[in-house]
N, C-alpha and C positions, 0 to 999 in steps of 0.2 A: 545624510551623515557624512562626514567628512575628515572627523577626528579615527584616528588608528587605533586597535585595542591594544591594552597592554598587557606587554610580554612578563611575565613571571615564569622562571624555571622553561620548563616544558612545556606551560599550558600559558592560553589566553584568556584574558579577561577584560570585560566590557571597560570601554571607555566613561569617565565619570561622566559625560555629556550624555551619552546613551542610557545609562543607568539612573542618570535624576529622572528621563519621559519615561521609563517602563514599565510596566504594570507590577510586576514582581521585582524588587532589589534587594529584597532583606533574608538572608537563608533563615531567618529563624522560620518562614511558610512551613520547611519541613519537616519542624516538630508539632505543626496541630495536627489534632486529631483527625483520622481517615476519617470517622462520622461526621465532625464538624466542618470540617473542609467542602467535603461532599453537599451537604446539606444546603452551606451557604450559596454554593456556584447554583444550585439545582432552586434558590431563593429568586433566580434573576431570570428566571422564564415565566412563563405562562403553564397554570396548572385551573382546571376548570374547580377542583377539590385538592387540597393540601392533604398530603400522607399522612396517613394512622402512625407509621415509624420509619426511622430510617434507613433501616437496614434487618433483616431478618434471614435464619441462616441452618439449611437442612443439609449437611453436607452430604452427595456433594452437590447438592441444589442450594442456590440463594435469592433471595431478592430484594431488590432497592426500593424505596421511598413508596413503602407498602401501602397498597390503596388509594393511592394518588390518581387524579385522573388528568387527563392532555391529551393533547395533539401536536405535533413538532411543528407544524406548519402557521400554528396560533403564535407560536416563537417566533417563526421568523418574520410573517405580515404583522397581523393585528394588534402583538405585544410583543415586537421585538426590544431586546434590552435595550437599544438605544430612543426607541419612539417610532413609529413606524410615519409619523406625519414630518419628522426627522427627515426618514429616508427614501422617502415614498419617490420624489424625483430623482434620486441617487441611482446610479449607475448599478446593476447587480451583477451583467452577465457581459464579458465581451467576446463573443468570438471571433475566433481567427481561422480563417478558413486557409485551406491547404496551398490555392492557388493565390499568387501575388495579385491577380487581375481582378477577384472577386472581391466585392467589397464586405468588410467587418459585419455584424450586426450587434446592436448597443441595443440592449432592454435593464431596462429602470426598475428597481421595485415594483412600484404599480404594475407596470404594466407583464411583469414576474407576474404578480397575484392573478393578473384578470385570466390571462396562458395557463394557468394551474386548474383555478378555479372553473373555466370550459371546458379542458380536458376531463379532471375530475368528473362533470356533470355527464360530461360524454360517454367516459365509463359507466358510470350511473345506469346510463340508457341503457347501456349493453348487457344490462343485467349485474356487472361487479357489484356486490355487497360487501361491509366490514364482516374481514376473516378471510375475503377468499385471496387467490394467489394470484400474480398478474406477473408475466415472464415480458422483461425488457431485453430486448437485443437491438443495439444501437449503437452507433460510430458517437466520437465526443463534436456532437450538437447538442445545442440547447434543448430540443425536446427529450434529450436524455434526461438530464434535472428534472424538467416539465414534467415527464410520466413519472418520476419517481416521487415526486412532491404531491403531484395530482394524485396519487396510489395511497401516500400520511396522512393526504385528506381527508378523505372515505374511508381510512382503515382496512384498504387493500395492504396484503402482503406483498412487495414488489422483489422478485427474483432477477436479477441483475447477470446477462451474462454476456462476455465481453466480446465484439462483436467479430474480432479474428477468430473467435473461435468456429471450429468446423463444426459441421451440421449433425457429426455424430457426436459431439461436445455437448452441443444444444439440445440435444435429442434425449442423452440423460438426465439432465436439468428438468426437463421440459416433465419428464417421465416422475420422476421424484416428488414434483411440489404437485401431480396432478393437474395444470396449468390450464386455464380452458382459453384464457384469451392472451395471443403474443403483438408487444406493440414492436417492429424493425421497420426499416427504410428501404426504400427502392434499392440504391445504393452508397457508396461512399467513395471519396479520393484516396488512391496511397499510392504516393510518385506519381503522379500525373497520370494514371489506372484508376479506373472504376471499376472496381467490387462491387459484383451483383448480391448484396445484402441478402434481396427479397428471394432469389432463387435458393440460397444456403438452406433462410429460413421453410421454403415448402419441401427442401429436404430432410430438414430438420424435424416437422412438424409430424413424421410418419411414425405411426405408431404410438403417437400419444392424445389426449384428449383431448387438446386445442381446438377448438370450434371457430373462432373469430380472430381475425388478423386484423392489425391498425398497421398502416404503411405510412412513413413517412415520406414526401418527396421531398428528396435532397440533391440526386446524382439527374433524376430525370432519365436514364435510365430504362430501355423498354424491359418490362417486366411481365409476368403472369398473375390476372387481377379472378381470382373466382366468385362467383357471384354469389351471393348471402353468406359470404365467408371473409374476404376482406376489404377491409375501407382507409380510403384515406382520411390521413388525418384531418387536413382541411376543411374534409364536407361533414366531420363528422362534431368540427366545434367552430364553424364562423359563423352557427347562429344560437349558437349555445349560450347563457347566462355568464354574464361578470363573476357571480358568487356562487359559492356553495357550502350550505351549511359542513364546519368539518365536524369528524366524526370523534364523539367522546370517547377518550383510549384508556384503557387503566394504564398504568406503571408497568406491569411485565405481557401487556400484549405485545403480538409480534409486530416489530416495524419491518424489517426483510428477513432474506434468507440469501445466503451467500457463498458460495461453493470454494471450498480449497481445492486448487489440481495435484493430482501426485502422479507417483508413477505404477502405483500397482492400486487394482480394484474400481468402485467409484470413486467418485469425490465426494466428501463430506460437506453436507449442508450445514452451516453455521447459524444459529437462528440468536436474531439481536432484539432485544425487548426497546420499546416506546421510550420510557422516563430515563432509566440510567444512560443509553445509548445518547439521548439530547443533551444530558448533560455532561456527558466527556467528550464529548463530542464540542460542544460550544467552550468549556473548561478549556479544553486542551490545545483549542486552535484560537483562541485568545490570548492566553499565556506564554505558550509555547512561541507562537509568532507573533507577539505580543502587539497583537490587529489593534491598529489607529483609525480611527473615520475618515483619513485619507491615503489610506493603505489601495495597493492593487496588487493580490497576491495571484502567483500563478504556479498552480499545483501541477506538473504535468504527466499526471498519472491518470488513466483512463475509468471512468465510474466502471469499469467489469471489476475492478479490482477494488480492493477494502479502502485504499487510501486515497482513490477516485470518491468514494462515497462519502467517508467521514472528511476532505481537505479538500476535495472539488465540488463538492455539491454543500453537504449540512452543517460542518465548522464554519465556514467561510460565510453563509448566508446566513446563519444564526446570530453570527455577529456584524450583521449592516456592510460585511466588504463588497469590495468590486472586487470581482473575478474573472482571473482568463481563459477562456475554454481554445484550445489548441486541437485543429482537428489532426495536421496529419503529423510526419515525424519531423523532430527539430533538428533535425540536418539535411533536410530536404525542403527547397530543390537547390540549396547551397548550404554547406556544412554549420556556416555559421546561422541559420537563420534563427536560432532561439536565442542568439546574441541581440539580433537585429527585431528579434520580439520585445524582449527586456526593452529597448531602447526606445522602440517605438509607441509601447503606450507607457513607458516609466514604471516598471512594478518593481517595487518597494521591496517582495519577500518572494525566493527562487525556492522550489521546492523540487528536488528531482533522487534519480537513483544512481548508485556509484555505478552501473553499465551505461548512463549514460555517461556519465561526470569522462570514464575510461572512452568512450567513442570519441567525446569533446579532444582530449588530449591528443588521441592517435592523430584527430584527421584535422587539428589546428595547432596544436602547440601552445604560444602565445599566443595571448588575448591584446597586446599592446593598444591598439587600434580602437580596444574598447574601454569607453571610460567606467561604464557603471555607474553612475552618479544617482540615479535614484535607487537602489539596493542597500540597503541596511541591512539583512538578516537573509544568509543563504543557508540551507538547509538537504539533507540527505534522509535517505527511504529506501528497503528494500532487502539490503545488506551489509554485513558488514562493511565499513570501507578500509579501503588500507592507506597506508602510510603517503606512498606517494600520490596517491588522486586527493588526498585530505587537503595537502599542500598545495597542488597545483588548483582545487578549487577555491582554498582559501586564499592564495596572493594573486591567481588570474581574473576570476571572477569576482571573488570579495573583495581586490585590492588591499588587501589587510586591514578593511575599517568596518568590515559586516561580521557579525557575530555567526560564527559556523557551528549551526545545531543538527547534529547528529541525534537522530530519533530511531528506538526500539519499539517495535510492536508487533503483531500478528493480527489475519485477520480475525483470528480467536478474538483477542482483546479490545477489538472495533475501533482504538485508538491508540494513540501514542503512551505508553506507560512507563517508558525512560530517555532523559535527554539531559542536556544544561538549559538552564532555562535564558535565553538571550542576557536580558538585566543584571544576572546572577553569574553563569559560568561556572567554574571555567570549562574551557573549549580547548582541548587535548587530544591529538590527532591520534586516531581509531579508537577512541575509546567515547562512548554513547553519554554516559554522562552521568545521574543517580536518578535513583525513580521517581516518579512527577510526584507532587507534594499530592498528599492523601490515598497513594499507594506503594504498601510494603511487598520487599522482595529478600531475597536469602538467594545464596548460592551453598547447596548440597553434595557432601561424595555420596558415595551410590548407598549409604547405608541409612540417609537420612539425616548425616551430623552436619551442624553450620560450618564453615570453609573458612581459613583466617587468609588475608590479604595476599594477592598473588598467587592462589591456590586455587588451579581449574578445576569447577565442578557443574553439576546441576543447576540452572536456572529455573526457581519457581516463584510464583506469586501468593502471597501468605493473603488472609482473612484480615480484613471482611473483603479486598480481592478491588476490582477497576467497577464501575459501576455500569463501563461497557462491554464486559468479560462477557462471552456469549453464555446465551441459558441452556442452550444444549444441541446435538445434533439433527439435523430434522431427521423422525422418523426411527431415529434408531438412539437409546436411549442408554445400551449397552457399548456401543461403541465412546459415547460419550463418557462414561465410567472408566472405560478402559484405555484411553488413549488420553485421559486427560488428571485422572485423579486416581488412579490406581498405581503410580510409582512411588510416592511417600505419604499414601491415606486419605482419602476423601474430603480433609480439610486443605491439601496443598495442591493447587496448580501449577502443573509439570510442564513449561515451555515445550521442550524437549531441546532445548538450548542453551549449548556449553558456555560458561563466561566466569569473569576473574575480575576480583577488583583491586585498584590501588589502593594504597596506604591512605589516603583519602577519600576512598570509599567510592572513587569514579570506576563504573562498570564496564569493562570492554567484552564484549560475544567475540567467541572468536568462531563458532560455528552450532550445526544440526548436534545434538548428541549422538544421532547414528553418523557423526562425520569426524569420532573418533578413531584413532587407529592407534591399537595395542602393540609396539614394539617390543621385545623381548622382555615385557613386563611396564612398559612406558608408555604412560600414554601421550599421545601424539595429534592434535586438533588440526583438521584439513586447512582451515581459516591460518594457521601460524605459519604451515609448510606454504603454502599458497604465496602468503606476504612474502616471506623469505624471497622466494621465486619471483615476485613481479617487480621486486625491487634493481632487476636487472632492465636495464636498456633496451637490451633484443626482444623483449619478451611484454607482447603486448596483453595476453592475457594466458592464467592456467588452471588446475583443475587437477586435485591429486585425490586418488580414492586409496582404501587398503583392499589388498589380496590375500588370500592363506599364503602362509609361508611354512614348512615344516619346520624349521627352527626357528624362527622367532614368534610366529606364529602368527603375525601380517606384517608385510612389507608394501611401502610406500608404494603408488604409479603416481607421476606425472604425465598429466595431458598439457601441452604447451599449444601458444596460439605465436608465431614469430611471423614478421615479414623483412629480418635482417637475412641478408645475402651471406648465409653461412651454411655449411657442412650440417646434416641432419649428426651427424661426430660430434662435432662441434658442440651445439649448442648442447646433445644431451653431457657434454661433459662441462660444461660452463654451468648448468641447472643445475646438477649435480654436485658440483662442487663450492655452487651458491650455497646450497640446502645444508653442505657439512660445514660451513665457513658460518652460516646464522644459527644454526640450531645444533649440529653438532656431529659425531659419527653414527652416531645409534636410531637419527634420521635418512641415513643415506637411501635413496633410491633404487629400486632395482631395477626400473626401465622409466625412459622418457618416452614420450610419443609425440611426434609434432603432427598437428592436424588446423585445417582448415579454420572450423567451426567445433563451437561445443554447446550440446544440447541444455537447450535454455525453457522456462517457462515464458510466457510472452510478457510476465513482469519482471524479466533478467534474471531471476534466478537460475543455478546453474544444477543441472539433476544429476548430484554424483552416484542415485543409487542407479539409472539406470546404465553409467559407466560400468558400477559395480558387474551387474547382472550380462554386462556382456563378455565377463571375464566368469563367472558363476555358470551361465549355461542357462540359468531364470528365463522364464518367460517376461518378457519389457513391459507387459501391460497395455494400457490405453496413452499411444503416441501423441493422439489427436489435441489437447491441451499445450504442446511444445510449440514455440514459436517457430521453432526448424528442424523438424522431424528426420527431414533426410540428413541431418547429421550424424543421426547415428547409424545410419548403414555404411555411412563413410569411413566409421570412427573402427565400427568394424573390420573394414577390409586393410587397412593401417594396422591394428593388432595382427594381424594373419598374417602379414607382411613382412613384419618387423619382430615375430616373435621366431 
């Protein structure tokens, strides 16, 4: 693409060149019916048995495309939407491995199937039958996909869990789903370091029922191999069978289970059903990035996490693309190198997280250098984004001619459930865009009344709901009730996400509901104080939580991240006096904190409650989930310091 979108008012809109090739151009999409929409996308897969109904609904339990039966894997080989004799030589997987010296590996459909189809049969041997659980811990290689596809085949449940994670991270996982057999690798690259994967995982492994180990060799790595307990993978499928019968799935059997991190207690297991999960899944990553048969999309978010799974491994292959699997970080081992990825095999559609978009900025500024010329459609994940990274992603890397689609979801909802749709628009910077055609949403005050325009409230998702909305927590069926359908009645699902819409009905998050803060009767969104704040120069990233205050009853903190050469004076009075200059007096701050680092999940998220709890006294919980744990003993001895 090469034509620029156009500008109207505040917001952009697809160019008419862009808009005659797209899949979706016409807003009237979003007045059909949720059933009928549904039904039609969910017409263009592979079903062994076509559904009894479409939809059926016990709240606060539902289910999709009742008594249908499938396999997702039927989808994407033998009755892929587009023909699979189509795309059987077609490119499926590229990887890119961490070091420039090593070379790529390019696997085709086929030769995707025949790698599935081995593993699968491999599992077979090992005893896995449809139903049981099968625990993946793996670096982003292609046996990642492999074992998870190979898992849809047989009707193995696949537990995904991400492979920075610490071995007492894994340990809980491991413990929860019961898990007998874990597939991880020798090791893996990050910065030119090998991670001993395989030692994590026999740390990992104590204490839970794990019987059998598959080891990938990857890093090569000397490792500890026990005998009638782990195998490599190699010996265990290069004389194993091309095919494998797959295994007939109804409609609400489980496809995985998939754990949210927080900061207090376990982590909840999310469990996602067969039939609707396929089909928002292929819906949404069709549309959304409105995939061409010579598209090469590069998601670079890791299968441990939801949008790994639904945009790096099952949208993407669902719909016949080529895709790029990224093993280590894209700013290593030169800042630009996910520039010089883009370039190097041409992908079409960028898909990443505003912590990265914010690293790109700090540690290059201008993109000049870089033309971009195969990008059409750049895209965000993760969090909210703000004002200034929206721009600098949209005229650095989009050059002003890529449709910048801002996407809302959780891993609750297994897929993307609000955005602009590229064809359609418009694309209006921090604000996500309206809910995908065939699901409805409302925003609520806390009493349960609809919100008019401009008026922050409760984010929920009304009935009949996303067809990949999760069917419930593993295991715990009360927590599911109560964390998700017990704030305005077992028919409404409660994000827990504050947001506000235009006068045109486009939706901006601006944060967690717990990431309100009550000022002397005002309420106050961490997401708006935050923008306000990063809008300044000095200040490369921040993080404002509320404290008790006896008269107003919370008052604001700022955590600042700076590397200008100023006065820790300084800048808390420049923060400061940012926050009353965008938002007002009655937001003022009562202390800045300039720190290091701020404690993050290793999907970027930033954990304001365990800020909270270190100004509370609270126990922090389980660290082990953070991508930099020792951030917060620093963040600590900074408060002591400065208070």
């Amino acid at each position: 693409m090469s034509v620029k979108l156009v500008k109207k008012g505040d917001s952009y809109f697809p160019s008419a060149e862009f808009k005659k090739k797209a899949w979706l151009k016409d807003a009237s999409v979003y007045k059909e019916s949720p059933l009928k929409f549904w039904e039609k996308q969910a017409k263009k897969l592979f079903w062994f048995k076509k559904w009894r109904k479409v939809f059926s609904h016990q709240p606060p339990y539902f289910k999709w495309f009742v008594n249908g039966k499938t396999n997702i894997t039927s989808s994407i080989f033998e009755e892929n939407a587009l023909g699979f004799s189509r795309i059987k030589n077609k490119v499926a997987l590229i990887w890119e491995p961490e070091s420039l010296e090593e070379k790529p590996r390019i696997i085709t459909y086929y030769e995707l199937f025949k790698k599935v189809n081995r593993f699968a049969n491999a599992l077979k041997k090992m005893g896995v039958k449809k139903g049981d659980k099968v625990g993946i811990y793996l670096p982003m290689i292609p046996e990642a996909m492999i074992a998870m596809l190979a898992c849809a085949r047989i009707g193995a449940i696949h537990a995904v869990v991400f492979s920075a994670f610490s071995p007492t991270a894994l340990k809980l996982r491991l413990q929860d789903t019961q898990t007998k057999v874990l597939i991880t690798a020798d090791g893996y690259f990050r910065k030119g370091k090998v991670i001993n994967l395989k030692q994590n995982a026999d740390k990992g492994i104590k204490g839970t029922n794990v019987k059998k180990i598959v080891v990938v060799e990857r890093a090569k790595n000397q490792i500890s191999m026990k005998k009638n307990r782990d195998y490599f993978w190699h010996d265990l499928t290069e004389k194993e069978s091309d095919f494998c019968q797959p295994a007939i799935m109804d409609a609400e059997d489980l496809l995985f289970i998939l754990y949210t991190s927080g900061s207090t207690g376990r982590p909840k297991g999310t469990v996602q059903a067969c039939g609707g999960y396929a089909v928002q899944a292929y819906a949404t990553a069709k549309y959304i990035f409105d995939l061409k048969e010579d598209d090469i999309f590069w998601s670079t978010a890791d299968v441990g996490w939801v949008t790994g799974h639904t945009y790096s491994c099952y949208g993407p292959l669902l719909n016949g693309t080529t895709f790029i699997i990224f093993e280590g970080l894209p700013s290593w081992p030169q800042p630009d190198r996910w520039a010089q990825t883009i370039e190097k095999y041409g992908a079409t559609i960028f898909y990443t997280a505003p912590t990265a978009i914010r690293m790109f900025i700090k540690t290059l500024g201008s993109l000049s250098r870089y033309k971009f010329d195969s990008l059409r459609i750049i895209s965000s994940v993760g969090e909210p984004i703000d004002d200034s990274s929206w721009n600098w992603f949209f005229k650095e890397v989009g050059k002003g001619k890529c449709s910048l689609v801002d996407t809302w979801w959780q891993t609750e909802t297994g897929g993307i459930i609000m955005t602009s749709l590229p064809g359609i628009g418009p694309f209006k910077p921090c604000f996500t865009g309206l809910p995908f055609p065939g699901v409805k949403v409302d925003i609520l005050n806390d009493k349960g009344k609809s919100l008019p325009p401009d008026k922050e409230g409760n984010l929920v998702i009304l009935p009949p709901f996303n067809p990949g909305l999760l069917r419930g927590v593993y295991k715990n069926p009360k927590k599911y009730a109560q964390t998700y359908w017990s704030q305005f009645g077992p028919k409404v699902y409660f994000t827990s996400d504050t947001a506000y819409k235009d006068k045109k009905g486009l939706i901006r998050i601006v944060g967690r509901s717990d990431d309100v803060i009550k000022v002397a009767g005002h309420r106050l969104t961490t997401g708006e104080l935050e923008d306000a704040i990063n809008q300044l120069k000095n200040i490369t990233e921040s993080a404002v939580i509320g404290i008790p205050d006896k008269i107003k009853g919370e008052a604001p903190i700022a955590f600042i991240i700076s590397h200008a050469k100023k006065s820790l004076t300084a800048l808390q009075a420049e923060v400061s006096a940012q926050v009353r200059k965008e938002i007002g007096p009655i937001a003022s701050l009562k202390n800045v904190y300039l720190v290091a680092d701020l404690p993050k999940t290793r999907s970027g998220k930033i954990m304001r409650r365990i800020l909270r709890k270190l100004f509370s006294g609270e126990d922090l919980g389980d660290l082990s989930t953070l991508a930099n744990a020792e951030s917060v003993e620093a963040i600590r001895k900074i408060i002591k310091t400065q208070k």
